[in-house]
GUPANU-94544 format. One record per residue: residue in one letter; x, z, y of N, C-alpha, C in turn. Coordinates in steps of 0.2 Angstrom, whole numbers, plus 5000, padded with zeros to 4 digits. Layout:
REM residues N
AXZYXZYXZY...
END
This chain:
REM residues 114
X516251354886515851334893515451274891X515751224887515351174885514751194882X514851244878514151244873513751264876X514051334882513251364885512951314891X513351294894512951224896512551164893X512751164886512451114882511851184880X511751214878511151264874510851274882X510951274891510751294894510151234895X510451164896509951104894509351114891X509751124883509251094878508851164879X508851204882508251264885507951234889X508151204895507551184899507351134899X507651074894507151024891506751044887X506851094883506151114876505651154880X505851184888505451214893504951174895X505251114897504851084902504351024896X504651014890504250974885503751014883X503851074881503251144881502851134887X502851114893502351134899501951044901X502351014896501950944898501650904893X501050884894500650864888500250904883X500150954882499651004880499151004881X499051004887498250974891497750954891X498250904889497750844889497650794897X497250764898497050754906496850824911X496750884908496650944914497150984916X496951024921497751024924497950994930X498251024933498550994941498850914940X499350904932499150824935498950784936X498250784932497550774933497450774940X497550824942497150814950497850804955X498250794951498850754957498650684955X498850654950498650574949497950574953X497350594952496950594956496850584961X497150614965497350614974497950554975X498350544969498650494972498350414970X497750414966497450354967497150334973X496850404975496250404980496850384987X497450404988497850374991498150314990X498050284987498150214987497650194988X497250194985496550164988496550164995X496450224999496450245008496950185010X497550185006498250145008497850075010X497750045005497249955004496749945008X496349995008495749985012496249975020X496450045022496750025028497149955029X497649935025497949885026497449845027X497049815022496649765022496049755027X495949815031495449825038496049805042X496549805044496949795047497249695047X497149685042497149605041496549585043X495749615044495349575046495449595053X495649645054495549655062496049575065X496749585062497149535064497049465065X496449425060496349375059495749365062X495549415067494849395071495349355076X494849305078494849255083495149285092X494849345093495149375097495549425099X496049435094496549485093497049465097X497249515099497849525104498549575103X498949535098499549585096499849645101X499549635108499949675111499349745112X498849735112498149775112498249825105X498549805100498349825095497849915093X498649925097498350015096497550025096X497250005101496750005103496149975096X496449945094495949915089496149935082X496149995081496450005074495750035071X496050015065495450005061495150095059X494350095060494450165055494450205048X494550135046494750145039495650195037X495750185045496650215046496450265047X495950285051496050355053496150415050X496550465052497050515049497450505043X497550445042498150435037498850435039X499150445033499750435035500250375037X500750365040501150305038500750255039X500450275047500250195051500650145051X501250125053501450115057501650055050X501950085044502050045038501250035035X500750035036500149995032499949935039X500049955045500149885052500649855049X501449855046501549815046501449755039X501149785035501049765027500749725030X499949735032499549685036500049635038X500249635044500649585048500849555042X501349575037501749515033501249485027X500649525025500049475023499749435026X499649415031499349385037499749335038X500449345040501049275039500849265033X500949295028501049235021500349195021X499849215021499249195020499249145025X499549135034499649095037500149035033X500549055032500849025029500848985022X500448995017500248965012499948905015X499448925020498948895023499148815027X499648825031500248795033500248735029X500648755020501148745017500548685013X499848695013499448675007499248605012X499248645022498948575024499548515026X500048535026500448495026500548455018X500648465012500348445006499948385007X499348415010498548385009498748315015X498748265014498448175018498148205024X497348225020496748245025496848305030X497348345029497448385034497548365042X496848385046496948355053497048425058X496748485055497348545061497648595055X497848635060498548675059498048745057X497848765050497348825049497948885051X497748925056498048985055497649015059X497849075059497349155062497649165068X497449185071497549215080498449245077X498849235084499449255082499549335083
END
């Protein structure tokens, strides 16, 4: 039992080693890593549209929906690149915070629309 399970393995390892890397860069995983950069990318740009929207002067957390960026549009997994934004936007408030309390000459409070 042991062994044909041990030879059943080492078959579909020497399978799967035969169908990977041959290629070279052509080939489907070529154009999967492809599409998954081009989705990261779309990911960044959304979040990061989503940071400027938040740190405009007249943003309203409660308004949001209405202002979504359309660098979002038809993407997936709004709800997780709104909140990515939101905790860059705190930390970046918050560095901010951190650097003018630091700072003597600090005379206000830098932060973004809440």
């Amino acid at each position: 039992m042991r062994s044909s399970v041990t030879a059943l393995l080492a078959t579909a390892g020497l399978a799967l080693a035969g169908c990977s890397g041959l290629g070279g860069d052509s080939g489907p995983a070529a154009g999967t890593r492809a599409s998954a950069e081009a989705a990261a990318r779309a990911h960044r740009a959304c979040v990061n549209a989503w940071v400027g929207v938040m740190s405009a002067d007249d943003y309203d957390a409660g308004e949001s929906a209405g202002s979504r960026p359309r660098a979002c549009d038809r993407l997936p997994d709004q709800l997780k690149m709104f909140s990515e934004a939101e905790l860059e936007r705190a930390t970046r408030n918050r560095r901010s915070v951190d650097a003018c309390i630091a700072d003597p000459s600090c005379e206000s409070w830098p932060l973004t629309s809440p």
